[in-house]
C-alpha positions, 0 to 999 in steps of 0.5 A: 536481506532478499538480494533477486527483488524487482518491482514491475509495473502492473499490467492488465495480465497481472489483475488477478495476481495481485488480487490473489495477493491481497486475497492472501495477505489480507485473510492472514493480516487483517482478522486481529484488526477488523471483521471478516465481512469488511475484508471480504466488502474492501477486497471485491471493491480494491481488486474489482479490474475497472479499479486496477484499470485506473493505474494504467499508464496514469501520470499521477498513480501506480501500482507495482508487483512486487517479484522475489525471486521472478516470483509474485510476493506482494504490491504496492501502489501510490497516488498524488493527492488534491494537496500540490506536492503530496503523493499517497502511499496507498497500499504496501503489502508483502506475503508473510514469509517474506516480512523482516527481510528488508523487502518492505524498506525497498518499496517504501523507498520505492514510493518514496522515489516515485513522489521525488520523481513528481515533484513531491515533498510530502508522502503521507498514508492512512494505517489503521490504529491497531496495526501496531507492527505497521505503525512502528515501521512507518515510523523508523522510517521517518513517518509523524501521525499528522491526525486522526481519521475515521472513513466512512468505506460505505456498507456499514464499515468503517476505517479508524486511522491514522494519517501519517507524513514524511518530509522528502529530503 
């Protein structure tokens, strides 16, 4: 267990390092489960600064850094959905070398509190299929698939998922 773990919202200075950090993990995680040119499409999309710009002091979205340490190890971002009471679990990302450490189990109940916080009752996320590792951790923690998906993400790509949900106590 990582004892020095803080999760700091985003501000504008820190674009790149959480672009840096998706670069990073994305390269290392992704390639098992879709192609190299989708990874390079959906990075220069997610990570475009008008994009991150969006989470800015917005009452229905964010975007947390992730420090271990005082040093960047990953990010996790969240957005209510058109659904009243639905908050989306977007991204939740952390550098490799800290993985299986209970880190991932503290973002995610970080969410889970920023959806209470809001009035939440349901968190839901999209996983792509073949991301056995991911699916297996949503759920432990209490995720149900609730269907199946295929999104269209434009230049030819798609993404072939799975909708997951938690009931909030």
């Amino acid at each position: 267990m990582v004892d020095n773990v803080r999760f700091d919202a985003v501000g504008e200075a820190d674009f790149r390092t959480v672009a840096r950090l998706g670069e990073e993990i994305w390269r290392e995680y992704y390639p098992r489960m879709i192609s190299l040119a989708q990874i390079d499409y959906m990075l220069a999309g997610r990570f475009a600064p008008e994009r991150l710009r969006q989470y800015l002091g917005a009452p229905d979205r964010g975007l947390f850094l992730v420090r271990i340490d005082g040093e960047p190890a990953g990010y996790f971002s969240f957005a209510l959905t058109a659904d009243p009471g639905e908050m989306k679990l977007e991204q939740l990302y952390l550098l490799a070398r800290h993985r299986g450490q209970g880190v991932g189990e503290r973002m995610l109940h970080a969410v889970e509190a920023q959806a209470r916080d809001r009035g939440c009752r349901v968190l839901s996320l999209t996983v792509n299929k073949g991301n056995a590792g991911a699916i297996a951790v949503y759920r432990k923690a209490g995720f149900t698939v609730r269907e199946e998906a295929v999104f269209d993400i434009g230049n030819g790509f798609v993404m072939d998922d799975y909708v997951m949900q938690k009931t909030l106590p």
